[in-house]
C-alpha positions as a printed NumPy array, in Angstrom:
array([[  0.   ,   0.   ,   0.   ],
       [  1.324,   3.39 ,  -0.998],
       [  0.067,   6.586,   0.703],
       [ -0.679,   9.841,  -0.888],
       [  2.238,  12.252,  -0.557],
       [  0.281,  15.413,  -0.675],
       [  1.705,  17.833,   2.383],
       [  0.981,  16.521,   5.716],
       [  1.914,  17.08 ,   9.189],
       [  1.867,  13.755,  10.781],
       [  4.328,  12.006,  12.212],
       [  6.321,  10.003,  10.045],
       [  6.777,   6.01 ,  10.699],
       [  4.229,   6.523,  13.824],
       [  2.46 ,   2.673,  14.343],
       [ -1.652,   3.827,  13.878],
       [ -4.661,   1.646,  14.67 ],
       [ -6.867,   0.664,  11.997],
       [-10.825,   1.092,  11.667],
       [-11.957,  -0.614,   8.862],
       [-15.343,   0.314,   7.756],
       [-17.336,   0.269,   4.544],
       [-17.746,   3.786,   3.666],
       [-15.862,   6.637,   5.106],
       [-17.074,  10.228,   4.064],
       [-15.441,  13.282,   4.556],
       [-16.905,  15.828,   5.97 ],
       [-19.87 ,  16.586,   7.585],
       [-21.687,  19.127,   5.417],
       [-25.082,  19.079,   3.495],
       [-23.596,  16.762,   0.731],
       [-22.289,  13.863,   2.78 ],
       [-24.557,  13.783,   5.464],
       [-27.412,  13.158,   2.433],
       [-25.139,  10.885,   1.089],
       [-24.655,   8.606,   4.217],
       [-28.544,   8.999,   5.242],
       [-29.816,   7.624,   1.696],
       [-26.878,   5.331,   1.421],
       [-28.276,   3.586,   5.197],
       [-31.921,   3.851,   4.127],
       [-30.815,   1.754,   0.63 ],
       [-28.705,  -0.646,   2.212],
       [-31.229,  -1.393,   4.754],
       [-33.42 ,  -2.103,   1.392],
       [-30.615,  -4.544,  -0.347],
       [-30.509,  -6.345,   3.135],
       [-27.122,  -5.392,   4.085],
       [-27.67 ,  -3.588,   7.354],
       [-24.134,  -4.789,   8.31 ],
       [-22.423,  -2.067,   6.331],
       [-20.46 ,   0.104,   8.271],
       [-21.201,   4.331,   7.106],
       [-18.685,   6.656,   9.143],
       [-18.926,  10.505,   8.833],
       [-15.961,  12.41 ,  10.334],
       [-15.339,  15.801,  10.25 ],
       [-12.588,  18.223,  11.661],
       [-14.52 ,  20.721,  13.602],
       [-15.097,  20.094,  17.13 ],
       [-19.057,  19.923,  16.586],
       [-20.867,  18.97 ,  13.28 ],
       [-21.322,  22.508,  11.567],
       [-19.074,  24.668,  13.431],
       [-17.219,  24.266,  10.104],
       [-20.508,  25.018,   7.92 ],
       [-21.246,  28.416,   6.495],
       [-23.4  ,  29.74 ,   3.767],
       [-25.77 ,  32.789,   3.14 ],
       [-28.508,  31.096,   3.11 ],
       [-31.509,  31.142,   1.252],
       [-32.263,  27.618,  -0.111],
       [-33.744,  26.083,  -2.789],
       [-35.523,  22.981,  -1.086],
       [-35.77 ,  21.317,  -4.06 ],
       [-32.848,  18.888,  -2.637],
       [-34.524,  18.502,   0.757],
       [-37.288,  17.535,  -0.791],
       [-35.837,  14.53 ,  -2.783],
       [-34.177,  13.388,   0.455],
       [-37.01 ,  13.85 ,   2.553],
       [-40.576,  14.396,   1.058],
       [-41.875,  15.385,   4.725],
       [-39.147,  17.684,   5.84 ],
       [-41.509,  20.026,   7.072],
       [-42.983,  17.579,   9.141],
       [-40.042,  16.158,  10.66 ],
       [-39.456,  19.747,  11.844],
       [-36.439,  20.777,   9.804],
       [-35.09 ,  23.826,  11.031],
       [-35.688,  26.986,   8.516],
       [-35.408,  31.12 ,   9.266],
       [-38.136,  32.272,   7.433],
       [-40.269,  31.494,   4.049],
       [-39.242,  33.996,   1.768],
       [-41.805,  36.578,   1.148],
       [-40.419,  39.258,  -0.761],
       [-36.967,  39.82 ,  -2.532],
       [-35.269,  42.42 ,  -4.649],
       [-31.892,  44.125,  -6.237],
       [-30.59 ,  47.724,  -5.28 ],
       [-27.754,  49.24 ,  -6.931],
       [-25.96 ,  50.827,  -4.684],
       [-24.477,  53.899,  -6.009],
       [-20.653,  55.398,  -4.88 ],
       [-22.021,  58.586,  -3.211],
       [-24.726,  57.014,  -0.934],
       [-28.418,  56.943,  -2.585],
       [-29.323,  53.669,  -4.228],
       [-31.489,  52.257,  -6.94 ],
       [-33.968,  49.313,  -6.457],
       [-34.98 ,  47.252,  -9.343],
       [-38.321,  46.933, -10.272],
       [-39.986,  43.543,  -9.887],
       [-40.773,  42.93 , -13.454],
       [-37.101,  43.71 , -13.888],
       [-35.213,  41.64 , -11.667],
       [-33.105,  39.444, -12.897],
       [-34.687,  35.674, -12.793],
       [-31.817,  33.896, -11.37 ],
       [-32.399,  35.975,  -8.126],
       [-35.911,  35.733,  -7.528],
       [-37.258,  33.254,  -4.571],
       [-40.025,  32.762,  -4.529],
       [-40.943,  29.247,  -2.891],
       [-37.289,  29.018,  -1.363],
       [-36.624,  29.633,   2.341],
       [-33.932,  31.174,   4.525],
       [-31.821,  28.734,   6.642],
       [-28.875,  28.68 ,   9.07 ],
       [-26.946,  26.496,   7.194],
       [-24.961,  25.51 ,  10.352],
       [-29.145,  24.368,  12.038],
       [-29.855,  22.449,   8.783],
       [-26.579,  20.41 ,   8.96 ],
       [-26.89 ,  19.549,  12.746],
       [-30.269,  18.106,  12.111],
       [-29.009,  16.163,   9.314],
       [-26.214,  14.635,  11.575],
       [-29.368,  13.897,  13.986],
       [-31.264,  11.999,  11.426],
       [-27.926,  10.059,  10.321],
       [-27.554,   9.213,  13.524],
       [-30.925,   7.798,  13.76 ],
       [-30.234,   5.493,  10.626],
       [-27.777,   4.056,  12.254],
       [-24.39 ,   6.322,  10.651],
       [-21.732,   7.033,  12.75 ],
       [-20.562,  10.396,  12.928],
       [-17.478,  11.365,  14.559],
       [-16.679,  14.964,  15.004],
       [-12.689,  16.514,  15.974],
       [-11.41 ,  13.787,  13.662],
       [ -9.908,  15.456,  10.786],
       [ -8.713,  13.775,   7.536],
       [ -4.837,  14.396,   6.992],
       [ -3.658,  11.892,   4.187],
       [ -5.559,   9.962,   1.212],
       [ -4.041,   5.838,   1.331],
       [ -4.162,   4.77 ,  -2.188],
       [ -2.808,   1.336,  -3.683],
       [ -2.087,   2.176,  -6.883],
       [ -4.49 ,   4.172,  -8.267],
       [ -7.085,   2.894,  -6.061],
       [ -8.775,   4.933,  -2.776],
       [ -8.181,   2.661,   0.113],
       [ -9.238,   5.294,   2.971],
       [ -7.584,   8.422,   5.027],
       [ -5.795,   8.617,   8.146],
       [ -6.645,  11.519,  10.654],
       [ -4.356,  14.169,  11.984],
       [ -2.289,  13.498,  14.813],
       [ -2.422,  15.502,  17.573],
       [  0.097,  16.524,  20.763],
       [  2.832,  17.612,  18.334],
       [  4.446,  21.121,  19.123],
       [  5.568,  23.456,  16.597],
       [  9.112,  21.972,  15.278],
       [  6.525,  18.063,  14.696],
       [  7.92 ,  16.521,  17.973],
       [  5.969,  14.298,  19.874],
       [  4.47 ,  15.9  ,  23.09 ],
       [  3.221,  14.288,  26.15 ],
       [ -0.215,  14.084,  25.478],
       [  0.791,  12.673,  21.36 ],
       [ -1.95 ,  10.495,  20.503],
       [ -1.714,   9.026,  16.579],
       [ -4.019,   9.825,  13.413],
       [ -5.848,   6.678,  12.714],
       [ -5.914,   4.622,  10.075],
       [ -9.851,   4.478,   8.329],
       [ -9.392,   1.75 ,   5.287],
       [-12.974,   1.871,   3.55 ],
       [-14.594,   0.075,   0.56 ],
       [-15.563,   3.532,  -0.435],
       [-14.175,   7.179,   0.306],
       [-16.403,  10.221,  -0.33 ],
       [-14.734,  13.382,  -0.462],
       [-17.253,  16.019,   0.774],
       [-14.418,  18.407,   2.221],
       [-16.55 ,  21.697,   1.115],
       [-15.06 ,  24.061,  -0.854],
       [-10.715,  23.935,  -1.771],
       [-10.939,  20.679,   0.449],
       [ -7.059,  19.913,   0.894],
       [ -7.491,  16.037,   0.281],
       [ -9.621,  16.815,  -2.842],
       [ -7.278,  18.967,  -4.324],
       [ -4.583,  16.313,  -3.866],
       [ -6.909,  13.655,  -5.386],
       [ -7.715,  15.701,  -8.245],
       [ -4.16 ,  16.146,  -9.082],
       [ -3.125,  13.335,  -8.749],
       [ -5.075,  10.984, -10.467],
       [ -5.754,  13.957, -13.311],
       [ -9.549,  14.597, -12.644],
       [ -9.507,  17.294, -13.716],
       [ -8.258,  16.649, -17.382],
       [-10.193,  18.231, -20.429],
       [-12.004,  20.512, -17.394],
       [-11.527,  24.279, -16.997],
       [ -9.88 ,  25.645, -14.093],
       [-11.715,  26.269, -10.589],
       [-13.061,  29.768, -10.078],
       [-13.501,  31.325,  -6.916],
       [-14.591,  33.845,  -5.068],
       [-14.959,  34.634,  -1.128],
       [-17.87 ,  35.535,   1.004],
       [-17.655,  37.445,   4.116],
       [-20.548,  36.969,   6.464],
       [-21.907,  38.324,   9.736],
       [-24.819,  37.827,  11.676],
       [-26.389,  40.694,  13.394],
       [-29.307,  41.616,  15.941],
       [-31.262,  44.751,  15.058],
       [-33.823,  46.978,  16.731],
       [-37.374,  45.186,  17.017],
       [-38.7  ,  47.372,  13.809],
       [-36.376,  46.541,  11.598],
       [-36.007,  42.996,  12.633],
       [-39.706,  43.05 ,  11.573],
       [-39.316,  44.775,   8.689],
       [-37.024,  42.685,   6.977],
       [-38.364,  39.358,   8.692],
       [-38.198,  36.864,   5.365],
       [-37.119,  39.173,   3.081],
       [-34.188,  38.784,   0.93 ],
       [-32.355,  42.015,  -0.711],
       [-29.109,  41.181,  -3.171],
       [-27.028,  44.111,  -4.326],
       [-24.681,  45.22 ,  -6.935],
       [-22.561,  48.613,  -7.386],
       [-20.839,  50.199,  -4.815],
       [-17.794,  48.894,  -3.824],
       [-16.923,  46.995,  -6.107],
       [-15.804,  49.009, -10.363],
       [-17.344,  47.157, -13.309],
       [-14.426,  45.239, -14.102],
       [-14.87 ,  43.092, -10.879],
       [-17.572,  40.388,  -9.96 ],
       [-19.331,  40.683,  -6.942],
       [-21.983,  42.003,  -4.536],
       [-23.805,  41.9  ,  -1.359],
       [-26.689,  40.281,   0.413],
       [-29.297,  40.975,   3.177],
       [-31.255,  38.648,   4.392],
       [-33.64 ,  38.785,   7.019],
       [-34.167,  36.138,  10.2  ],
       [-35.654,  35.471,  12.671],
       [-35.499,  37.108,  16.211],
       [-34.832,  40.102,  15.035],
       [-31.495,  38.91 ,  13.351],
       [-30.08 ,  40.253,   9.777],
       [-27.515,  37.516,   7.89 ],
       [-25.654,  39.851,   5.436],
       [-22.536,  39.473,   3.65 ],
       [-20.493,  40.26 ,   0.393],
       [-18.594,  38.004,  -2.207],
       [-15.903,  38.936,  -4.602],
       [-13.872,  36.51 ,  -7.464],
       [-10.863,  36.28 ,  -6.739],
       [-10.043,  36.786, -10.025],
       [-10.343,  40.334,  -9.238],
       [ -7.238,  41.983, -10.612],
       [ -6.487,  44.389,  -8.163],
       [ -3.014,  43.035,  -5.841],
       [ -4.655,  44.775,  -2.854],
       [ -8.002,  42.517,  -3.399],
       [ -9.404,  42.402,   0.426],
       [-12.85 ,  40.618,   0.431],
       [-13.544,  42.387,   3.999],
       [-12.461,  45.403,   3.628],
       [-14.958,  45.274,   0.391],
       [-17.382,  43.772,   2.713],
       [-16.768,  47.213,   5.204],
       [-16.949,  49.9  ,   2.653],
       [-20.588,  48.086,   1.635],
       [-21.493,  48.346,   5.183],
       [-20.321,  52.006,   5.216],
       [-22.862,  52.651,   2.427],
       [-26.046,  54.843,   3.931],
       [-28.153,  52.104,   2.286],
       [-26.787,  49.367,   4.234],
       [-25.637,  50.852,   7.433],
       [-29.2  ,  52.822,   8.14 ],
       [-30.443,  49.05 ,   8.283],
       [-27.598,  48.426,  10.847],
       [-28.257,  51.258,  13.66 ],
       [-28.634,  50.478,  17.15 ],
       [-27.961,  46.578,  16.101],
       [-24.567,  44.531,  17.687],
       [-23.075,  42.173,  15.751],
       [-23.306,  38.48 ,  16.615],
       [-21.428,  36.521,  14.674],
       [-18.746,  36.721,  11.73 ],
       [-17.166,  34.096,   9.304],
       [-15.992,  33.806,   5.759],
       [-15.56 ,  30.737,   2.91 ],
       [-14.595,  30.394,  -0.506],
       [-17.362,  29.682,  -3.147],
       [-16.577,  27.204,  -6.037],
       [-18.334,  29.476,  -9.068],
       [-16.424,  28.076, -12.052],
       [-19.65 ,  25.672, -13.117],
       [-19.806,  22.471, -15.178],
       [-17.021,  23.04 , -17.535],
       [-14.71 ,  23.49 , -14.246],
       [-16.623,  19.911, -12.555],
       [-13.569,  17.523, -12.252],
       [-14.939,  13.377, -13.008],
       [-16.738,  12.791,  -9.963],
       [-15.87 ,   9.187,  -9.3  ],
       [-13.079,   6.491,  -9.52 ],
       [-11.863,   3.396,  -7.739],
       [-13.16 ,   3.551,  -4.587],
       [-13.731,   6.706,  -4.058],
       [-16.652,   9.985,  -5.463],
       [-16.707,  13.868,  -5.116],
       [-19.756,  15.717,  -4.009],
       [-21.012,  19.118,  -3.252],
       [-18.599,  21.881,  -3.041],
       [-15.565,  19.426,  -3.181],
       [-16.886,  18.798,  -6.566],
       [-17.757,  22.493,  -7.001],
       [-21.225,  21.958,  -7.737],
       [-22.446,  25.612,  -7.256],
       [-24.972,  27.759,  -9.653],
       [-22.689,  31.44 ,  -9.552],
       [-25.868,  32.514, -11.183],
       [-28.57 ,  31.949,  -8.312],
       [-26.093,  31.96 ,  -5.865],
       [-27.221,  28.578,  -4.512],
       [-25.276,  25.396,  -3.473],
       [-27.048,  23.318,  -0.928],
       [-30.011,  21.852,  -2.829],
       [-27.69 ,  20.521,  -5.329],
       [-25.049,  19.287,  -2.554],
       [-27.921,  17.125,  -0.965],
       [-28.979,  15.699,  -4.155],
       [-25.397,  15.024,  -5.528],
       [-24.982,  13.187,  -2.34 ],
       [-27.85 ,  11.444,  -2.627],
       [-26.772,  10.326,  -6.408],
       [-23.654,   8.767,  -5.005],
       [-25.281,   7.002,  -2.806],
       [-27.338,   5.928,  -5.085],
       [-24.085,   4.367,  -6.993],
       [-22.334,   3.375,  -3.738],
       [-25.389,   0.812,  -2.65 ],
       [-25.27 ,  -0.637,  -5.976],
       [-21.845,  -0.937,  -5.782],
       [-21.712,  -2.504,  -2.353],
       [-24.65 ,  -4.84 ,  -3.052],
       [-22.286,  -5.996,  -5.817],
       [-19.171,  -6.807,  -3.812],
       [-17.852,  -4.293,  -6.627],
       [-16.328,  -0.723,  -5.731],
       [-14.151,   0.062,  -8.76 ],
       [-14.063,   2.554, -10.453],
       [-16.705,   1.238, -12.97 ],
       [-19.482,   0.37 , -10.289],
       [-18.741,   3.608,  -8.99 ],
       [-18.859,   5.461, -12.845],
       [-22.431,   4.793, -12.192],
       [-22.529,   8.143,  -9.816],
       [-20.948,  10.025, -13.343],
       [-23.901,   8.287, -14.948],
       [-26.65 ,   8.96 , -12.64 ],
       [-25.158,  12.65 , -12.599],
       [-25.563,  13.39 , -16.315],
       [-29.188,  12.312, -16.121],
       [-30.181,  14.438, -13.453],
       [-31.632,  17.697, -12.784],
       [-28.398,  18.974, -10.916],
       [-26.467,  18.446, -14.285],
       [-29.695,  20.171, -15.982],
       [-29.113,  23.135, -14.201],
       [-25.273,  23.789, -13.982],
       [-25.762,  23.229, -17.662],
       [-28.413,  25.752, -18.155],
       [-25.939,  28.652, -16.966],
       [-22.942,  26.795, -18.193],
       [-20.763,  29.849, -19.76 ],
       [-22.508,  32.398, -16.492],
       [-19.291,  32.995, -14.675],
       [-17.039,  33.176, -17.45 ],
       [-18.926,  35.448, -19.377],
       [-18.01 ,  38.363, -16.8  ],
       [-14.527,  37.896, -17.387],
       [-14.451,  40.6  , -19.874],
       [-16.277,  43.147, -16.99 ],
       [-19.887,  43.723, -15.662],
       [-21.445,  45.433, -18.385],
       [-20.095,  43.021, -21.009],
       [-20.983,  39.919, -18.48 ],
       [-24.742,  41.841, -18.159],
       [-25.113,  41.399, -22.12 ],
       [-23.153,  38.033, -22.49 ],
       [-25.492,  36.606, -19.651],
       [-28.939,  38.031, -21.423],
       [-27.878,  35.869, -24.688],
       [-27.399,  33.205, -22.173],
       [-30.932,  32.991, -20.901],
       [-32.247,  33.157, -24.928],
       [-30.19 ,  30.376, -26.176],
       [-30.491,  27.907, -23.248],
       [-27.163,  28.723, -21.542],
       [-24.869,  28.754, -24.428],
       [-24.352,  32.785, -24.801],
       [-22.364,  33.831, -27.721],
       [-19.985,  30.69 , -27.032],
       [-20.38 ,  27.382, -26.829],
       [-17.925,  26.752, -24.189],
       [-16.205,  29.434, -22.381],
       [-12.482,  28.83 , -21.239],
       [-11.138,  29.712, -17.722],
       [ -8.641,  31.085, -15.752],
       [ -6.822,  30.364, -12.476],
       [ -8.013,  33.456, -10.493],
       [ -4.123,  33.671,  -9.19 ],
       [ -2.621,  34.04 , -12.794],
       [ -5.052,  37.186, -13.34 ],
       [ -3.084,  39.262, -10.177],
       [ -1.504,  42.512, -11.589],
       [  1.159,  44.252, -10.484],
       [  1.257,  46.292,  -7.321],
       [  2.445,  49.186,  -9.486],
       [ -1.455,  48.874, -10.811],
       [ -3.846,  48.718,  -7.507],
       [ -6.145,  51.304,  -6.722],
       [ -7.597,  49.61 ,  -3.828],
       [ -7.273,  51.177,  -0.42 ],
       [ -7.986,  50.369,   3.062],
       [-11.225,  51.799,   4.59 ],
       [-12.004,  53.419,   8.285],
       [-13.228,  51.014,  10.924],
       [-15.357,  52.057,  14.092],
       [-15.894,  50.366,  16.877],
       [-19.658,  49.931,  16.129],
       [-20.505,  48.699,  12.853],
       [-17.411,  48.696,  10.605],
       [-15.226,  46.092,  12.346],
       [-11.661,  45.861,  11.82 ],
       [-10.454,  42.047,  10.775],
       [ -9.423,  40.784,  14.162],
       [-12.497,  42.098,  16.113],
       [-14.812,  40.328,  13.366],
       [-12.448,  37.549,  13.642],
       [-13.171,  37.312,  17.758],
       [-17.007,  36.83 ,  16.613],
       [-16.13 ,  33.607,  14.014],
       [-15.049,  31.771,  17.712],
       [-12.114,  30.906,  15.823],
       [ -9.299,  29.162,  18.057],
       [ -6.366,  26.419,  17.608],
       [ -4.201,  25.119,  19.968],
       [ -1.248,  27.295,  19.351],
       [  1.748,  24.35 ,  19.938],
       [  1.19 ,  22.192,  16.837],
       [  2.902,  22.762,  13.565],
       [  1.916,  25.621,  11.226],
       [ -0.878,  24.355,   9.212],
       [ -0.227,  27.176,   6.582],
       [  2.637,  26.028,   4.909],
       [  5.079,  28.51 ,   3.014],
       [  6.542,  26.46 ,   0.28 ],
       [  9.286,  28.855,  -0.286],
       [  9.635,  31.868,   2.057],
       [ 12.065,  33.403,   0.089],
       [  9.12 ,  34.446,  -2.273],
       [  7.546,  35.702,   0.356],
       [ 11.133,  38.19 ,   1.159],
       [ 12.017,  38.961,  -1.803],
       [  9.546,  38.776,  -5.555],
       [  6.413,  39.022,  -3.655],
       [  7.025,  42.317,  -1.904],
       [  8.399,  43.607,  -4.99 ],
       [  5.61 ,  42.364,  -7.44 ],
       [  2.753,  42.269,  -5.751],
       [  2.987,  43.708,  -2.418],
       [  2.261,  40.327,  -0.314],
       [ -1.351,  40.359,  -1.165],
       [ -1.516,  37.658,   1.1  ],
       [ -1.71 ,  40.618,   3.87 ],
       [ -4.648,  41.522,   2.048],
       [ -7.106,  38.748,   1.1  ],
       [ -6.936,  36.855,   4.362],
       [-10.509,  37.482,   5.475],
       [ -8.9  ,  36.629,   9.342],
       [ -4.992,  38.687,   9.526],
       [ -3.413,  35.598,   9.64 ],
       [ -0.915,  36.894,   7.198],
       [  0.817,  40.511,   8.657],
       [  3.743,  42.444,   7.786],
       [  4.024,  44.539,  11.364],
       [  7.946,  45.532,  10.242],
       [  8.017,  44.197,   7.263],
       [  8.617,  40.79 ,   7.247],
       [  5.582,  38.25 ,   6.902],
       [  4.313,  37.25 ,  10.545],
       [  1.907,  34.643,  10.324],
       [ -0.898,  34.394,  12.939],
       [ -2.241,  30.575,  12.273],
       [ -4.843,  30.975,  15.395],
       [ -6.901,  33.434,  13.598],
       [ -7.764,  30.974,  10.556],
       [-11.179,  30.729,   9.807],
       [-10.546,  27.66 ,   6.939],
       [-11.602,  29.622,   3.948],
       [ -8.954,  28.428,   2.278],
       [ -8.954,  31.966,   0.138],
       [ -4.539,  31.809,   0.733],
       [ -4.661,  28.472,  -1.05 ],
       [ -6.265,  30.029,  -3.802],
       [ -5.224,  33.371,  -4.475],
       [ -1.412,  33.494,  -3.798],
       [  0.239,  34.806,  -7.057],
       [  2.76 ,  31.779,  -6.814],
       [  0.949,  28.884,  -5.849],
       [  3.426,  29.165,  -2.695],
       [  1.   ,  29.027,   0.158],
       [ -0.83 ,  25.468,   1.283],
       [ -3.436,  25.756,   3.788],
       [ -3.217,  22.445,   5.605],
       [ -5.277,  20.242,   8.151],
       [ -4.893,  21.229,  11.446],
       [ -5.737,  19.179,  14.435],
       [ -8.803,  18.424,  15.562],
       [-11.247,  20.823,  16.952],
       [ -9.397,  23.655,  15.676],
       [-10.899,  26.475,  13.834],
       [-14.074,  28.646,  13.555],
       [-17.525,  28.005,  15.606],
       [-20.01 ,  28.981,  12.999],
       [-23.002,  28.654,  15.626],
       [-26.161,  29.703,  13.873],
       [-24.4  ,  30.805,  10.748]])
């Protein structure tokens, strides 16, 4: 058995125990735990009840790792469980009335007329959610099936033999900074499993590795990104009531019309507001900050009149797989599938993820039971997820806005006009397939930002670290670095030079500082967006596992 040499920070030649099982997912979002609670309910069907189905996942609680907007379309629910309603699945509000404002640069704003919105953001018959509620009661109803799920047990390493998926070992933990053993050391285990699904969420570090390795992503157009940066605020009683089940998107102010992006406000219950903003990362600017974009939106009169005499409540921030089907890697091989955001099965156009996570988890397992009923978990028993997949309305629908994100490569206006062909020719635009990008590669030089940083308060426009207190984020601080520098010379010498360390800059949490000068790196504030991974100019930074427990608490988010 050979094991996957992606970067790792366990101990080398350390003696592990073994848990064999029949399926081990990864991850405990919306995608796997579907996947594990149809995948029980099937093999109960086929008669094979004795089939192990493990869930782990690296935060300390299932979905204090889990963040999204959220307004969902329950269309995914629905196919997972007709009475979800019933069995008192946790939702916000129904949502009653949405719109778009542009916001314009010196305060005043336009709303859209209803007639006039654009389609892909009106919902109607879709409801607001904590995504971090939904995902806790789905752990409670795999657990009722009879899954196990194990939180604090991140995945560290793929085990392959040959080509084949043969499971993951966990991170160690009790190893101080330089990797030596500490008193309280206690080994990664060994999971071997018929069948590993990869449901890491978005930039997952083992489904990168996978994907590179074994060339999944051949023929497909690169990832594109963007980041989100959320918080979760209690208002005054009238406006709380006021925007109860409402749901406002915006474009405009901050962003220029050669960037993609824009804001959301959505309104909750008890008198709560979820709002947030989301850039590409393709954005060209070296001083790209998704928060500080995030403040100057809140800054706006439009926003921040909606904002007096609240406190915030809560803050995090993720990266959004936007690049659609053309950027979909193949989903499954020998013993192991992608789903959900791992896979980077998002609609950029609707801004909506969750409904087709559950039901490309649910596909899988579809594929899986087969596959296990058939003492047969290559990778063509497993093809049949691919298969299932292609006939299904998830691949209907990425395949309906197919060239969306690309088109607004070429800037806002010309995106706005590419897009509008795009809804009269069934998704195709003015090209039948769009190429890509690597966001990183479209960086320019320092020499060209205009991007500044804005004024903070102590009220409502929060400076990094104090939204950062608010995300609950904490690791233990003796372990190794789990952002790796692959060569800090970069980081000393071209980087300042070319590009200013934009690392400094898109962190969402100042994990990466420059106090005198030279990079200071504050691993404790990481919130596991994984934005560093992505947007580095040279590919230099790896944002690694850490050990269990570490990391955000995205209660309610």
């Amino acid at each position: 058995m050979t094991e996957d040499k992606e970067r790792c920070l366990n101990a080398p030649d350390t003696e592990r125990e073994e848990l064999p099982v029949d399926v081990a997912l990864v991850g405990a979002g919306p995608a796997s735990l579907a996947c594990a609670i149809h995948l029980r309910r099937l093999l109960a069907e086929r008669g094979l009840e004795d089939k192990t189905v493990l869930v782990i996942d690296k935060a300390e609680e299932i979905g204090h790792h889990t963040l999204s907007g959220a307004v969902m379309d329950p269309r995914g629910l629905a196919g997972l469980f007709p009475d979800w309603r019933e069995r008192g699945c946790p939702i916000e509000a129904e949502v009653g009335e949405d719109w778009a404002e542009i916001l314009r640069p010196g305060g005043g704003s336009r709303r859209i007329p209803a007639p006039l919105t654009p389609p892909q953001l009106r919902n109607h018959g879709n409801v607001i959610i904590s995504l971090n509620r939904l995902v806790r009661w789905l752990g409670e109803q795999a657990e009722e099936l009879g899954c196990e799920v194990y939180p604090g047990f991140p995945a560290a390493e793929v085990t392959y033999d040959g080509e084949r998926v043969t499971g993951v070992v966990t991170r160690d933990s009790g190893l101080d900074k330089e990797g030596a053993k500490k008193p309280t050391f206690e080994p990664g285990m060994r999971v071997s499993a018929e069948v590993t699904v990869f449901a890491e969420g978005s930039r997952g570090h083992l489904t990168k590795g996978l994907i590179k390795r074994l060339g999944l992503d051949a023929g497909a157009n690169p990832q594109t990104w963007a980041t989100g940066v959320k918080e979760i605020w209690e208002v005054p009683e009238e406006t709380g009531a006021a925007m109860f089940g409402k749901v406002m998107h915006t474009g405009g102010h901050p962003l220029g019309t050669d960037a993609y992006g824009g804001g959301f406000i959505y309104g909750l219950s008890e008198n709560r507001l979820a709002l947030g903003f989301a850039v590409g990362l393709d954005y060209h600017d070296a001083r790209l900050d998704p928060h500080a974009l995030f403040v100057r939106w809140k800054q706006h009169p439009r926003i921040a009149g909606l904002l007096q005499g609240g406190k915030i409540l809560r803050y995090g921030a993720k990266t959004i797989p936007e690049g659609g089907i053309f950027a979909l890697p193949r989903l499954s091989g020998d013993g192991f599938c992608l789903i959900g955001d791992a896979a980077g099965m998002v609609n950029a156009s609707t801004l909506k993820g969750v409904h087709l996570a559950i039901e490309s988890g649910r596909l899988a397992a579809e594929a899986i039971a087969d596959a296990l009923a058939g003492n047969d978990t290559g990778s063509g028993a497993l093809g049949r997820y691919d298969e299932l997949f292609a006939d299904s309305w998830v691949k209907k629908e990425l395949w309906g806005v197919r060239n969306y994100r690309q088109a607004f490569d070429g800037g806002l206006f010309a995106g706005m006009v590419d897009f509008a062909a795009q809804r009269v020719t069934g998704g195709r635009g003015f090209f039948k397939r769009r190429p890509g990008h690597t966001d990183h590669s479209t960086t320019r030089p320092l020499s060209e930002s205009k991007l500044g940083a804005p004024t903070f308060d102590d009220g409502l426009f929060l400076d990094k670290l104090t939204d950062v207190y608010h995300s609950g984020a904490v690791h233990e601080e003796d372990q190794p670095n789990h952002l790796v520098i692959n060569d800090p010379t970069i980081c000393a010498t071209r980087c300042p030079e070319e590009y200013g360390n934009p690392c400094q800059h898109f962190c969402p949490a100042a994990v990466y500082e420059l106090p005198e000068g030279e990079l200071q790196l504050n691993p404790s504030n990481c919130v596991h967006c994984k934005t560093c991974d992505i947007a580095d100019p040279y590919e230099n930074i790896e944002w690694v596992v850490p050990e269990g427990g570490g990391g955000p608490k995205y209660t309610d988010m």
